[in-house]
KEKE-3310 file (N, C-alpha, C; in steps of 0.2 Angstrom, whole numbers, plus 5000, padded with zeros to 4 digits):
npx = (4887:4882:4868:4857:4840:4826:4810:4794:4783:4767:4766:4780:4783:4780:4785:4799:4798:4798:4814:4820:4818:4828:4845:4858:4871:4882:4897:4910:4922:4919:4905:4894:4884:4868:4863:4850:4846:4833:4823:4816:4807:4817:4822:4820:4838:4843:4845:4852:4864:4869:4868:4879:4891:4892:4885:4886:4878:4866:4847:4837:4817:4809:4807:4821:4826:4822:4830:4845:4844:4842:4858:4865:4872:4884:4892:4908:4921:4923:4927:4926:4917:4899:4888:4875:4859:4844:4825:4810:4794:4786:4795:4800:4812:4829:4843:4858:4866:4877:4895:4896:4905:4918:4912:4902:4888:4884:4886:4877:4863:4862:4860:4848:4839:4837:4831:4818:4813:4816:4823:4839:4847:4859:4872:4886:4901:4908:4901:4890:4896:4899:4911:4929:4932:4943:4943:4934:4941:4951:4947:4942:4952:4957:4967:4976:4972:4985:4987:4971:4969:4973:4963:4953:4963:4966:4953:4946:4955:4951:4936:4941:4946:4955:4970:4976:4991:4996:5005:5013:5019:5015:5009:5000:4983:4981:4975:4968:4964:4968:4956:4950:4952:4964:4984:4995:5011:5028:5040:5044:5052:5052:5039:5040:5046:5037:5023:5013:5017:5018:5006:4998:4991:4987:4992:4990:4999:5005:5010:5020:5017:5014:5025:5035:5027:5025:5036:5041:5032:5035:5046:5045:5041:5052:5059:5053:5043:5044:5041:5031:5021:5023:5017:5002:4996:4995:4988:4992:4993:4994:4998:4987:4990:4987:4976:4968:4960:4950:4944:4932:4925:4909:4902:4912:4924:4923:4932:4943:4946:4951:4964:4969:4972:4977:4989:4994:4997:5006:5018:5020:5025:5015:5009:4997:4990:4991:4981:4968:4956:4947:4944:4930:4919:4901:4894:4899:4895:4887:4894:4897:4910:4919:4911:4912:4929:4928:4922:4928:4942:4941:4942:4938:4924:4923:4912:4912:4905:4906:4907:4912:4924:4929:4935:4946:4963:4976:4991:4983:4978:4969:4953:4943:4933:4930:4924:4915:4905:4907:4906:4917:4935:4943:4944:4953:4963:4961:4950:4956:4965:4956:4950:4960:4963:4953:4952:4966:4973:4979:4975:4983:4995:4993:4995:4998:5002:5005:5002:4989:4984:4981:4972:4968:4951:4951:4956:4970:4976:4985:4984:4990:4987:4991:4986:4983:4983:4966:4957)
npy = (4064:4080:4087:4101:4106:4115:4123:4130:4127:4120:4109:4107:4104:4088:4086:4086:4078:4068:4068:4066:4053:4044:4039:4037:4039:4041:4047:4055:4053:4040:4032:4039:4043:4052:4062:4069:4088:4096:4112:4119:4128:4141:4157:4160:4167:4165:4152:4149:4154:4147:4134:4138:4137:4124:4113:4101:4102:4111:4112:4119:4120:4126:4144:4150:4163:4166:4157:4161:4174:4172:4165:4174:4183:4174:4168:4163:4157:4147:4134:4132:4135:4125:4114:4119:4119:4120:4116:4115:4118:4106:4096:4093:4099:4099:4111:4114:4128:4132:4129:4117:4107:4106:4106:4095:4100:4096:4081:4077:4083:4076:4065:4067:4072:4058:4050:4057:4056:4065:4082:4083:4099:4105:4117:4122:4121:4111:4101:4102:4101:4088:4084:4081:4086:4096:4099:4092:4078:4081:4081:4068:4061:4064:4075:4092:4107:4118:4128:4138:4148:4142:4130:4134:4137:4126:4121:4130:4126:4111:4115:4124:4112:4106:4098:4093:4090:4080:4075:4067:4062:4054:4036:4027:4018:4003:3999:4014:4021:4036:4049:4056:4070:4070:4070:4061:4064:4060:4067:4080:4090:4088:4094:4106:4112:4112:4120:4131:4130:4117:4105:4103:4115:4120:4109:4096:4095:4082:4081:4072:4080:4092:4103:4099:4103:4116:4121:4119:4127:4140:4140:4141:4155:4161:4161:4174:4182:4174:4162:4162:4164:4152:4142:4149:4141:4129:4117:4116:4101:4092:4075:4071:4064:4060:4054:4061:4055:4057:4060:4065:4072:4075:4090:4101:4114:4125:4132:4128:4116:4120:4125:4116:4105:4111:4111:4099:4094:4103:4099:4086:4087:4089:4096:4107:4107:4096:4085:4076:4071:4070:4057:4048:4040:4035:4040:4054:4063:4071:4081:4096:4105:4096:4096:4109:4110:4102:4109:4123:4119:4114:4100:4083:4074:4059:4045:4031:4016:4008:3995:3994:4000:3991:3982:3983:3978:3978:3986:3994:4008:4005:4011:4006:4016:4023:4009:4007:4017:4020:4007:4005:4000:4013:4028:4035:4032:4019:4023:4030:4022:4012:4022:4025:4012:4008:4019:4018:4010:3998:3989:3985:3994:4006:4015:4018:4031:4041:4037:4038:4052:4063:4076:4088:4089:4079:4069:4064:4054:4051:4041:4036:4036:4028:4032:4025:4036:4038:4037)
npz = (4370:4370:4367:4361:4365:4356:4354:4345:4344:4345:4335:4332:4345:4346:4335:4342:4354:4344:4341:4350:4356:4350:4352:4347:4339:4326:4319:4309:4320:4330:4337:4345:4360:4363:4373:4377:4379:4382:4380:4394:4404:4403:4395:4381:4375:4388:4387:4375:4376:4390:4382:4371:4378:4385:4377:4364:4351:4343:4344:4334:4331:4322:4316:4304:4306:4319:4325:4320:4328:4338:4342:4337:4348:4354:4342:4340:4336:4323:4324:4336:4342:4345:4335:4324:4320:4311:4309:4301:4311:4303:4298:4287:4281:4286:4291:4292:4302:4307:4311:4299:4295:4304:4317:4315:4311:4299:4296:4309:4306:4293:4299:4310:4299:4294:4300:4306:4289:4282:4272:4271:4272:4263:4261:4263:4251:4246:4249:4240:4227:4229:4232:4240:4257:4265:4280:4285:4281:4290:4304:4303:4303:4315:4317:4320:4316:4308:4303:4297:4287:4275:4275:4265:4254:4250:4250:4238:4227:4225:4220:4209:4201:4202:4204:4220:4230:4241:4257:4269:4284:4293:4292:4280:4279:4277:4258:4258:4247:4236:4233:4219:4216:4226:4225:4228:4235:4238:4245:4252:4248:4234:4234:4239:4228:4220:4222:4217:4203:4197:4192:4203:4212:4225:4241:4255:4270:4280:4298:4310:4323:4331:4337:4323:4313:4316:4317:4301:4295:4301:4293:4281:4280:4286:4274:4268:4254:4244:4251:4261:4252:4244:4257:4260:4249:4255:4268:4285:4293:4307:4320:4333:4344:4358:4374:4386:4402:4413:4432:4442:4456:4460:4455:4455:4452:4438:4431:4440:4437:4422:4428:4430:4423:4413:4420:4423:4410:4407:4417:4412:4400:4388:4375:4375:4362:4358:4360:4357:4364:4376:4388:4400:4413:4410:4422:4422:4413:4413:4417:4423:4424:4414:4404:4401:4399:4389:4377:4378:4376:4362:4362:4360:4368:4377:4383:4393:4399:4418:4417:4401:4402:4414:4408:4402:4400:4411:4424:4435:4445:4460:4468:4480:4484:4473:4465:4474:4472:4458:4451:4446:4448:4444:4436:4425:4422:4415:4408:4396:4391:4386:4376:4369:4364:4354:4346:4339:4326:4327:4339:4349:4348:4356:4372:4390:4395:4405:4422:4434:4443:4456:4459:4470:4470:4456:4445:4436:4419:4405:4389:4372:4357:4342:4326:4309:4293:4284:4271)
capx = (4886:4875:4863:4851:4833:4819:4803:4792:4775:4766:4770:4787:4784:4779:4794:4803:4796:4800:4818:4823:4818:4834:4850:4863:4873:4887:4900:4917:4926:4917:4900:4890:4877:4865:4860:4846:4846:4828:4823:4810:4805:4822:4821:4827:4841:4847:4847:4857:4869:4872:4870:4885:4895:4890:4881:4889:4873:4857:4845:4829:4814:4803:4808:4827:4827:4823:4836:4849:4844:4846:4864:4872:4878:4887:4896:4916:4923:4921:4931:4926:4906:4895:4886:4870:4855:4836:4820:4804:4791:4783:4798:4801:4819:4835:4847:4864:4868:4883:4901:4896:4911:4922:4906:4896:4881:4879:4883:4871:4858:4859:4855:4841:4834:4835:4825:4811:4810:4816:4826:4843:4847:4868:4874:4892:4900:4912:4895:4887:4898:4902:4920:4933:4933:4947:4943:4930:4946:4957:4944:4940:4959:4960:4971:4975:4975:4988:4983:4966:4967:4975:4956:4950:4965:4965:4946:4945:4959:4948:4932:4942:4945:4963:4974:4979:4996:4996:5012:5013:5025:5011:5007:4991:4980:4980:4968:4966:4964:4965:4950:4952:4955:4971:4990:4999:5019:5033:5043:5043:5059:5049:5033:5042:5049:5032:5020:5012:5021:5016:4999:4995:4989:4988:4994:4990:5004:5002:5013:5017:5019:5013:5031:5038:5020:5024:5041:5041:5029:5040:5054:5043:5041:5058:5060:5053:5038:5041:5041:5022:5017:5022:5014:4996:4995:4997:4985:4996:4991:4998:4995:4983:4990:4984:4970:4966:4957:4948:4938:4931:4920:4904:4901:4919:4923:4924:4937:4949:4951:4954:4970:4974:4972:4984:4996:4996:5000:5014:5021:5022:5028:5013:5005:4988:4986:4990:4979:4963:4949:4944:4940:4928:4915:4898:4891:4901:4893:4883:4897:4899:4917:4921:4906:4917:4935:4930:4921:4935:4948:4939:4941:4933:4924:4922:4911:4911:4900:4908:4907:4917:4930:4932:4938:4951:4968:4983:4991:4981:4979:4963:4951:4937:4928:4927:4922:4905:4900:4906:4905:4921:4942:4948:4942:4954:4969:4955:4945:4961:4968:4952:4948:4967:4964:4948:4956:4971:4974:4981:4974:4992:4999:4990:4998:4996:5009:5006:4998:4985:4988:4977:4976:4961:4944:4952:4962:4971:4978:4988:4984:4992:4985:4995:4982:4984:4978:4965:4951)
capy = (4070:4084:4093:4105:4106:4119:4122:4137:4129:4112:4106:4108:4099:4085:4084:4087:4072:4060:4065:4062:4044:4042:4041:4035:4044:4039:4052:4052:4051:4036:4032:4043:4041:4058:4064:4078:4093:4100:4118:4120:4137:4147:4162:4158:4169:4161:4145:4148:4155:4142:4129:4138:4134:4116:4109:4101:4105:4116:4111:4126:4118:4132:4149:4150:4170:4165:4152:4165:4180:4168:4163:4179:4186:4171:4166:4167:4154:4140:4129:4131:4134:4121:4114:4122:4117:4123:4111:4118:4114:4101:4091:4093:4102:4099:4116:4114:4135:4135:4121:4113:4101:4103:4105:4091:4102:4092:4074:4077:4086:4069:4060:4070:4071:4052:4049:4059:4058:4075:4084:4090:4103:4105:4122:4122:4121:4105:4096:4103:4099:4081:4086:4081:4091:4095:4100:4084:4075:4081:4081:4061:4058:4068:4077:4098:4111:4122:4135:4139:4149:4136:4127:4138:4137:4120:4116:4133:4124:4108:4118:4124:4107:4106:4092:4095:4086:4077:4072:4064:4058:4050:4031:4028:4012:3998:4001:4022:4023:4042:4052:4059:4074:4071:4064:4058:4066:4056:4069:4086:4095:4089:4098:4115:4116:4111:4124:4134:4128:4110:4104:4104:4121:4119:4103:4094:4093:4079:4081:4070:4082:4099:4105:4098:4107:4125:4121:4120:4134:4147:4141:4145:4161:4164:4162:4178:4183:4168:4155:4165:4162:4144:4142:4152:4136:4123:4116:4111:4097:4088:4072:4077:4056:4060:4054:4062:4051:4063:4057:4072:4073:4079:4098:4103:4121:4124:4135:4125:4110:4119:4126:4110:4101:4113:4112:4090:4090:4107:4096:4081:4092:4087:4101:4103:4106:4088:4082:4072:4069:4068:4051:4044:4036:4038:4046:4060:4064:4079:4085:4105:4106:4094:4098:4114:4109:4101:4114:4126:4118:4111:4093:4078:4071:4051:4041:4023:4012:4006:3989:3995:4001:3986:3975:3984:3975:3983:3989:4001:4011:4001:4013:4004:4020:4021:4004:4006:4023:4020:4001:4004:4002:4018:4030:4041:4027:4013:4028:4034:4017:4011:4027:4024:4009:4010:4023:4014:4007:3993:3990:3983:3999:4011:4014:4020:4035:4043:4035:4042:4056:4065:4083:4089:4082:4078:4064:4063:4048:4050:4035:4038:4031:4025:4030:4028:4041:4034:4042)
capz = (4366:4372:4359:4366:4357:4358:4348:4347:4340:4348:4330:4336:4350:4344:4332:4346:4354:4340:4340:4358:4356:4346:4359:4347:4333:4323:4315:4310:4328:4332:4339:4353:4364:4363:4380:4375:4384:4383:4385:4398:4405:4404:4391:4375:4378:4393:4387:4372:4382:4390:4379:4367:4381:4388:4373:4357:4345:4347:4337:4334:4326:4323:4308:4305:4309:4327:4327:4318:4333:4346:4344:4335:4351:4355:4338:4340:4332:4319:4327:4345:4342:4343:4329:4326:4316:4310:4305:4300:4312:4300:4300:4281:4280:4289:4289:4294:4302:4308:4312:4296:4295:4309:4322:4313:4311:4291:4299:4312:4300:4290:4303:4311:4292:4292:4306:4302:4284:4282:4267:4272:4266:4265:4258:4261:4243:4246:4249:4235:4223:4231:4232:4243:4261:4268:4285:4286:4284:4297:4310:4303:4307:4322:4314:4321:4310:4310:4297:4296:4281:4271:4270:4260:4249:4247:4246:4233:4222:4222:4217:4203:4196:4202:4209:4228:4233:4250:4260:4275:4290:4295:4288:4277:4282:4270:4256:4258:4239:4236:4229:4213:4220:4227:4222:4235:4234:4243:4246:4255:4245:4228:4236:4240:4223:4216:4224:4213:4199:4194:4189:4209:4215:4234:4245:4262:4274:4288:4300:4318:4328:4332:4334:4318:4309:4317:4311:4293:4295:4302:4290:4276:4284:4285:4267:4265:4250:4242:4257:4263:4244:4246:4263:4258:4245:4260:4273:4287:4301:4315:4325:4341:4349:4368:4377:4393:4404:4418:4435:4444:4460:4458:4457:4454:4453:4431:4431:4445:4432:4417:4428:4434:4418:4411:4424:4421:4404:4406:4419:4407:4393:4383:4371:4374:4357:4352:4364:4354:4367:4388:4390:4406:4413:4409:4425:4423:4406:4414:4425:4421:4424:4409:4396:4399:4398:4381:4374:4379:4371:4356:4358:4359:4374:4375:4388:4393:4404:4420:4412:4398:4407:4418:4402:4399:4405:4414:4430:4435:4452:4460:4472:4483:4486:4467:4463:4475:4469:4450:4446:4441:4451:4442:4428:4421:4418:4410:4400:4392:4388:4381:4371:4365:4359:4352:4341:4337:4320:4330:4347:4355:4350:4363:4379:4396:4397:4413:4426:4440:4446:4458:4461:4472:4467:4452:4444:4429:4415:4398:4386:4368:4351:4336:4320:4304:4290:4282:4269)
cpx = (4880:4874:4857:4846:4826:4815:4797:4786:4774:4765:4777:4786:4785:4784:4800:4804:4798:4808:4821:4822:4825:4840:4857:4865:4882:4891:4906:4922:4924:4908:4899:4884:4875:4861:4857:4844:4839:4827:4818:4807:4811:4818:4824:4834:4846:4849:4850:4862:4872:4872:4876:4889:4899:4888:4886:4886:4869:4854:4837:4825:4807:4808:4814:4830:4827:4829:4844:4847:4846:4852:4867:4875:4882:4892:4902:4919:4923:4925:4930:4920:4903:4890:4878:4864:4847:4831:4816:4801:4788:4786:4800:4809:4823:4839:4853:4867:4874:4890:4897:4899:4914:4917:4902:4892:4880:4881:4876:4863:4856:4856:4848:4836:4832:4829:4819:4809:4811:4822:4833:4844:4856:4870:4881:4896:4904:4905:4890:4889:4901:4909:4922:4933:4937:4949:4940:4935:4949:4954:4941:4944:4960:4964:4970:4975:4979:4987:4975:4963:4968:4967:4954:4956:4965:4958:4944:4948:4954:4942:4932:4944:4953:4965:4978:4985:4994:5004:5011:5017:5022:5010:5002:4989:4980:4973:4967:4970:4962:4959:4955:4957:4962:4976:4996:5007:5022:5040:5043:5047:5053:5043:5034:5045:5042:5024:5019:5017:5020:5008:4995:4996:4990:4992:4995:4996:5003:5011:5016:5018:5017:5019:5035:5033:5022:5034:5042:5034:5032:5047:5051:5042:5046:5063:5057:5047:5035:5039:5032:5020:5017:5016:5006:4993:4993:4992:4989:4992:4995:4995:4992:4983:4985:4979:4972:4962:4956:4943:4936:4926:4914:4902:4908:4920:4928:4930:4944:4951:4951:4960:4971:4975:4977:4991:4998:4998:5006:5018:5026:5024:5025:5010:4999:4985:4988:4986:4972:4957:4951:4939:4937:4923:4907:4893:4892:4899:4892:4888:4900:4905:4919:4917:4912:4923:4933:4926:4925:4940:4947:4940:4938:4932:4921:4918:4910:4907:4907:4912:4913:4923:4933:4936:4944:4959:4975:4983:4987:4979:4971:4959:4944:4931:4927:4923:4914:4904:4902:4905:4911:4930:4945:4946:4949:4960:4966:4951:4948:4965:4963:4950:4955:4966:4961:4950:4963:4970:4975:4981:4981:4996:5000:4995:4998:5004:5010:5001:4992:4989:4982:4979:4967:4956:4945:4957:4963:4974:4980:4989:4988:4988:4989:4990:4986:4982:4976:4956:4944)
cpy = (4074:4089:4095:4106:4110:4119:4129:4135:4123:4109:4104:4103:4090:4082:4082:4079:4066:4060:4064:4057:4044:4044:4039:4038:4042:4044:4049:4049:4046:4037:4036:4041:4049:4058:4072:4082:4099:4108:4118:4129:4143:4152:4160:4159:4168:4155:4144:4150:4150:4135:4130:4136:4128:4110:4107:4101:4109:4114:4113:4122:4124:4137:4149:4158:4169:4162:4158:4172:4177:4166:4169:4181:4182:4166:4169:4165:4148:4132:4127:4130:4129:4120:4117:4122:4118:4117:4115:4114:4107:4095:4091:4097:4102:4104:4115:4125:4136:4128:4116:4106:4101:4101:4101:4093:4096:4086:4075:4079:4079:4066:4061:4067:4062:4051:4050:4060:4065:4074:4086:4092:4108:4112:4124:4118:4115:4101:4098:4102:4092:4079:4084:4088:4089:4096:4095:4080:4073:4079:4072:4059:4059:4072:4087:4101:4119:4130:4138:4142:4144:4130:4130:4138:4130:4117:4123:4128:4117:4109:4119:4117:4104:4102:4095:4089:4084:4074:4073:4060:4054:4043:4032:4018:4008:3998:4008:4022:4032:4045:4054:4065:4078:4067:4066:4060:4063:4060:4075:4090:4094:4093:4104:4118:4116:4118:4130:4136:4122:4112:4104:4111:4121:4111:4105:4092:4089:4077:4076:4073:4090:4105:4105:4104:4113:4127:4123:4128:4138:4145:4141:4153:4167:4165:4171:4179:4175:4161:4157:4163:4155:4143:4144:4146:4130:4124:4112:4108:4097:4081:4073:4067:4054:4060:4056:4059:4055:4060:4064:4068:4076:4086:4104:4109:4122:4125:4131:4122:4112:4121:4118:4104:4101:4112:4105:4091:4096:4103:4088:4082:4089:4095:4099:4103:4099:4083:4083:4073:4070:4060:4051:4042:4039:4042:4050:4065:4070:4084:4091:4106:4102:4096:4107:4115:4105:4105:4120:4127:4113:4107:4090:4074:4063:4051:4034:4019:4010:3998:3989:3995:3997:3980:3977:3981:3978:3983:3995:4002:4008:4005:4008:4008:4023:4017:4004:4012:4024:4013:4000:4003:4008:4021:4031:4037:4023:4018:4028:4028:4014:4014:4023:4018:4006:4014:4023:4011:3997:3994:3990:3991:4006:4010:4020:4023:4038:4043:4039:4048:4063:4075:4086:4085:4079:4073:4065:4058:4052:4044:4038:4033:4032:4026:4032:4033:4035:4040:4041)
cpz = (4368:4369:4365:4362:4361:4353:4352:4345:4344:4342:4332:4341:4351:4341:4337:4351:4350:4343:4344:4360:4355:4350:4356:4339:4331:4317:4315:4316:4331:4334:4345:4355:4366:4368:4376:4378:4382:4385:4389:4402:4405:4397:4386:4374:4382:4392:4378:4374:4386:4386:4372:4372:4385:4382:4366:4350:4349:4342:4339:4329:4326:4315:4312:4307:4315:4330:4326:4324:4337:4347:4342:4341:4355:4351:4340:4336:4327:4320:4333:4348:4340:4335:4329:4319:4318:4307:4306:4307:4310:4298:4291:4279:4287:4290:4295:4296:4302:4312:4307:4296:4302:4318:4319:4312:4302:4294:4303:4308:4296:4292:4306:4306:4291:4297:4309:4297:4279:4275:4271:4269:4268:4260:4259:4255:4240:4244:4243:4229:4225:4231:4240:4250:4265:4277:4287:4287:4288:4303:4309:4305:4313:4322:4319:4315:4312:4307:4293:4290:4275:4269:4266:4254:4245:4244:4238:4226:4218:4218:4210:4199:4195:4205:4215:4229:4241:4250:4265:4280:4293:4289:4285:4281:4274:4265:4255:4251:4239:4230:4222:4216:4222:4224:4227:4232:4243:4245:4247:4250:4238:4231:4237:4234:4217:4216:4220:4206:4196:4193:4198:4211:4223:4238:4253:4265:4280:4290:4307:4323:4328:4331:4328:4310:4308:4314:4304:4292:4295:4296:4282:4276:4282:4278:4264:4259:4249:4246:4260:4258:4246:4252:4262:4251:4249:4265:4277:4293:4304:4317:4330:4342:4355:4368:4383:4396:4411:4423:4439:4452:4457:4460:4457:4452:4441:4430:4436:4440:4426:4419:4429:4428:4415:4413:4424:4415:4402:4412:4415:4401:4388:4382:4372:4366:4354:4356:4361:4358:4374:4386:4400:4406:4412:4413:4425:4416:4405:4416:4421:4419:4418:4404:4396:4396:4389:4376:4373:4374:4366:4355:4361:4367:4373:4383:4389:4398:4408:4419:4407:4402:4412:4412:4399:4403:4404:4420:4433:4443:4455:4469:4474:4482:4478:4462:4467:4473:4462:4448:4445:4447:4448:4434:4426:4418:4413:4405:4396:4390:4382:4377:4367:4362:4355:4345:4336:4332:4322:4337:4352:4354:4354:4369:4381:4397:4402:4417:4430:4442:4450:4460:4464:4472:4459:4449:4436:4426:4410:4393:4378:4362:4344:4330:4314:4299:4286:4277:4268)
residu = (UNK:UNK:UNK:UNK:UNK:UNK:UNK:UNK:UNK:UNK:UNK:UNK:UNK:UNK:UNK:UNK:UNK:UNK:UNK:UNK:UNK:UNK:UNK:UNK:UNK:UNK:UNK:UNK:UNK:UNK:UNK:UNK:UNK:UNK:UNK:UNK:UNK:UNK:UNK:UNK:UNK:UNK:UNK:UNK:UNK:UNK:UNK:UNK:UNK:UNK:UNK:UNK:UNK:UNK:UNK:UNK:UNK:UNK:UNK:UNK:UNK:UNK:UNK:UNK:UNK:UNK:UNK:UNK:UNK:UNK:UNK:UNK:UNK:UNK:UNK:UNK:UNK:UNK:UNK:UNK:UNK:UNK:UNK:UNK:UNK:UNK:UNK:UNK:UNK:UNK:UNK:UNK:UNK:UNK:UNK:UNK:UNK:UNK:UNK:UNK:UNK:UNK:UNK:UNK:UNK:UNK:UNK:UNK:UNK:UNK:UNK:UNK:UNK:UNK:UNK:UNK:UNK:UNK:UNK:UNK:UNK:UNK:UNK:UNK:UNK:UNK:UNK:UNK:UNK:UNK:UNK:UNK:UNK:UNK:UNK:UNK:UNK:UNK:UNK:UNK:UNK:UNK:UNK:UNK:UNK:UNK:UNK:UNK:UNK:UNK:UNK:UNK:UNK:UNK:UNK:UNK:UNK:UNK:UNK:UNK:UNK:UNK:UNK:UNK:UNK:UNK:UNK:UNK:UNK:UNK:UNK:UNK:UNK:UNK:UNK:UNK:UNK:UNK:UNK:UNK:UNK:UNK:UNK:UNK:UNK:UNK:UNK:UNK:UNK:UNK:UNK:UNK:UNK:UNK:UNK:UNK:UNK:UNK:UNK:UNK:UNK:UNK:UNK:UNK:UNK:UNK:UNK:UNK:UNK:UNK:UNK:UNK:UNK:UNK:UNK:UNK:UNK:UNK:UNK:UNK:UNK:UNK:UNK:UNK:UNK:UNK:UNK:UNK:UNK:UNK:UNK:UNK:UNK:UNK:UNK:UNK:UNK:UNK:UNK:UNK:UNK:UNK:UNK:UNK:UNK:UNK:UNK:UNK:UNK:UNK:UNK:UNK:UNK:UNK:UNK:UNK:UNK:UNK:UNK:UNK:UNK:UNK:UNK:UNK:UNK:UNK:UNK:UNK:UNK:UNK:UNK:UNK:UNK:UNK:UNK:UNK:UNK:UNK:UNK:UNK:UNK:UNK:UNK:UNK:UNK:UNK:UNK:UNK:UNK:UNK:UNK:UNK:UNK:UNK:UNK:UNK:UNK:UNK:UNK:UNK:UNK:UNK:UNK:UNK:UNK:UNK:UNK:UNK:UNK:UNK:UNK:UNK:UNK:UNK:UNK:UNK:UNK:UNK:UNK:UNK:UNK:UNK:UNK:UNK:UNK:UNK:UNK:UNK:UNK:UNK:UNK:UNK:UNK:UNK:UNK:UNK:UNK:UNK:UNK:UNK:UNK:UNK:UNK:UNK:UNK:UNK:UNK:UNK:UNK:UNK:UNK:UNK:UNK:UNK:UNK:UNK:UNK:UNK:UNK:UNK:UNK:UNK:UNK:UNK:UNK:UNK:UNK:UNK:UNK:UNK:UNK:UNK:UNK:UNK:UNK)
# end
């Protein structure tokens, strides 16, 4: 995980010093190891710039107007924008700016805050009413979202005080007792008669599959007034299975392997949008070309020690001249098997769907994971 961090005062610096000790961070998607991306003499300007493109937090310790000038001409999306967080110099307040929940900025914020003793301070309105969020969810499952305004009508309904339906093609994990919150419906047809007409105002749709998602979307659609009204009450998900397991050369051209990325998984007729994470090894932590491809396309990037990656058992493609300059016989099949099954509800159920497959300086793997929903 790489957070970028500046400071405007030698107060600031200080702070800043303490919290670059700390190298490990724990959210919902699993555990990270924090690689902290210092400013040193760029312009502020330049080095948010590129840190909204490379970086997955920034974190401004100095006044939050500063913090707020510095990134506006690079907000686009809350889904795609890194997380982005203010501390006073004096270390006494946390603020969460901007990718609250889906960019982590209020996990991180907690964490920061523990670290040094600090206040966070959490202003989005799920969290201040200790209510159920429904975007936190998806992103804890792995979960896509298909409907973006549908958060809003889901987490408004809870705010009001209103029971949310959930239905799911997906299993739950043994034990996912639901919040208050919500009540679980076993049946799709009873949910499209119930929508804005029972004592449930809005309801979560988990789907497996991206197609089957955009499906029942468009066939609410085609309903006409009332199928839109339905639909406008509904946050729809999907599964997002696939790990991509990526080894690169060093220095690799950005733009080359996001085509070639694309062209691997239109080849193997995988959607990118159901695709979870880039798994590799951890030399490749810094390397441009992926801090981009997953910033990009909004998902998750994993790394693993050489070490790790050698424990993982399979046939797997075995290079020499990767085992002396990584430690390792083969990233991108052993990263994506081991992410997969890391993520797995049940490790035996991961597997290694398309092998090795090299394409210039770049190699590719397809692991798959089996998760259950779980809250």
């Amino acid at each position: 995980m790489e957070i970028g961090i500046c400071h405007f005062s030698p107060m600031g610096e200080r702070l800043e010093e303490s919290l670059t000790c700390h190298t490990d961070f724990r959210e919902e998607s699993g555990e990270k190891k924090i690689r902290w991306m210092r400013r040193r003499k760029e312009s502020l300007s330049d080095w948010t710039a590129y840190a909204f493109s490379y970086f997955d937090a920034l974190v401004f310790i100095g006044a939050a107007g500063i913090a707020i000038r510095a990134i506006a001409p690079f907000v686009r999306d809350k889904f795609l924008d890194p997380a982005v967080i203010c501390m006073d110099d004096g270390g006494r307040f946390v603020i969460p700016l901007l990718s609250g929940h889906v960019g982590g900025a209020n996990a991180l914020a907690k964490s920061l805050a523990g670290w040094i003793h600090a206040t966070p301070v959490l202003t989005t309105s799920t969290d201040g009413a200790r209510a159920f969020a429904c975007d936190l969810w998806a992103k804890k499952n792995g979960l896509g979202i298909l409907n973006r305004e549908g958060i809003q009508a889901v987490s408004s309904s809870i705010l009001r005080g209103e029971k949310v339906g959930v239905w799911s093609e997906i299993g739950w994990e043994e034990g996912s007792a639901l919040p208050g919150e919500l009540v679980r419906i076993d049946r799709i047809q009873s949910l499209l008669q119930a929508v804005g007409h029972g004592e449930e105002k809005a309801f979560l749709l988990v789907f497996d599959s991206y197609a089957r998602a955009r499906g029942f979307a468009d066939h609410l659609t085609m309903a006409g007034l009332e199928g839109e009204r339905k639909k406008s009450g509904c946050l729809i998900l999907y599964a997002r299975p696939y790990i991509v397991g990526i080894g690169c050369r060093a220095g690799v051209d950005t733009d080359r392997v996001s085509l070639q990325y694309h062209a691997f998984l239109q080849k193997h007729e995988i959607d990118p949008r159901e695709v979870y994470a880039l798994a590799t090894v951890d030399r490749k932590a810094k390397e441009k070309a992926l801090l981009a491809l997953h910033r990009r396309e909004g998902i998750e990037l994993f790394t693993r020690s050489p070490e790790e990656l050698m424990t993982v058992q399979g046939d797997f493609h075995h290079s020499d001249f990767v085992m002396q300059t990584l430690g390792c016989d083969n990233v991108c099949e052993r990263a994506a098997l081991l992410l997969a099954k890391d993520l797995s509800s049940e490790e035996e159920s991961a597997q290694l769907l398309v092998q090795r497959e090299a394409k210039e300086k770049v190699t590719f793997a397809v692991a798959r994971c089996k998760k259950l929903l779980r809250i």
